[in-house]
N, C-alpha and C positions, 0 to 999 in steps of 0.2 A: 525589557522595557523600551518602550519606542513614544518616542515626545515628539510632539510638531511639527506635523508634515502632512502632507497628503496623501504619499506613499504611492506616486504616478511615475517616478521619475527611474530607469531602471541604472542600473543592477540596484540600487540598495532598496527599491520596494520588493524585488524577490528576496533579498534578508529575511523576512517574516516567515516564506515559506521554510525556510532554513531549519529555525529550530529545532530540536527532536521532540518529536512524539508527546512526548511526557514533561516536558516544560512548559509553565505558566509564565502565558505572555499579557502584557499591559499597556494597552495606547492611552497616552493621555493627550489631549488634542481638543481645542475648538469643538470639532466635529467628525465624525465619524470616517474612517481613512483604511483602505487596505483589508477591507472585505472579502469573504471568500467568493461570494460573485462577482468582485471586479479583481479580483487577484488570485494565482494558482496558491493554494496551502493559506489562503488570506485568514485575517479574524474572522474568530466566530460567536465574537459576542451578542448577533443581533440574531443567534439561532437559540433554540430550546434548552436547557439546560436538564428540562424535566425529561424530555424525547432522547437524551442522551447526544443530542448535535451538538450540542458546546460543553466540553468536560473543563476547558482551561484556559477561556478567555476573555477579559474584561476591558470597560472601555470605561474611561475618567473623564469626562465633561469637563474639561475646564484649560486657562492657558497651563502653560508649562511652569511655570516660577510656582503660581498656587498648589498644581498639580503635584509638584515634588515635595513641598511644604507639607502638604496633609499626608504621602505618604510616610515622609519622615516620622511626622508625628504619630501616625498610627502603628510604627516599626518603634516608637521610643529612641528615634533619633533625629529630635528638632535640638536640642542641644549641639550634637555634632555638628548637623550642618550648619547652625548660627555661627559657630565655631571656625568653619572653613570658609563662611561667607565673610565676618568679620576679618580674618587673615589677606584676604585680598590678591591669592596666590603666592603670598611668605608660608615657609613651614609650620604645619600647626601639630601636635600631637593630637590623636585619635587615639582611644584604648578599643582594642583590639573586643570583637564579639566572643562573646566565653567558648561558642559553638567552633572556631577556627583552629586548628591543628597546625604549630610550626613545629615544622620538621628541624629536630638539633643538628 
């Protein structure tokens, strides 16, 4: 996930190309940042999805705070992060996603 930026400035606009292969990546941003015409391994949201040129990458129109706010909510976790907003960086308990394995 990559929030708020232009994604010009380097090393951390080649981060993008970093990823592996098979990872779903997510800019949520103003406006569109970090393309694979202006950057090596960039997004490829703005290519076909039908042609098979973009298998894993989406772009979120919007600022950062909204942007995270709706993902939460569409992940079933605006509670949580109301949770760690309200805390104000004091400890707050989170319960753990059913899907996380701790090792005894």
């Amino acid at each position: 996930i990559v929030l708020g930026t232009s994604l010009v400035v380097q090393p951390f606009a080649g981060l993008v190309g970093e990823a592996s292969a098979a990872a779903p990546r997510l800019l949520i941003n103003r406006e569109p940042a970090g393309t694979v015409g202006r950057l090596r391994n960039g997004f490829r949201f703005e290519l076909s999805v039908d042609e098979g040129q973009n298998w894993r990458d989406v772009f979120h129109e919007s600022d950062c705070d909204s942007g995270c706010r709706e993902l939460a909510r569409e992940l079933g976790w605006e509670s949580d992060l109301d949770a760690l907003i309200q805390a104000k960086g004091s400890s707050v308990t989170i319960e753990r996603a059913p899907w996380i394995v701790v090792p005894p």
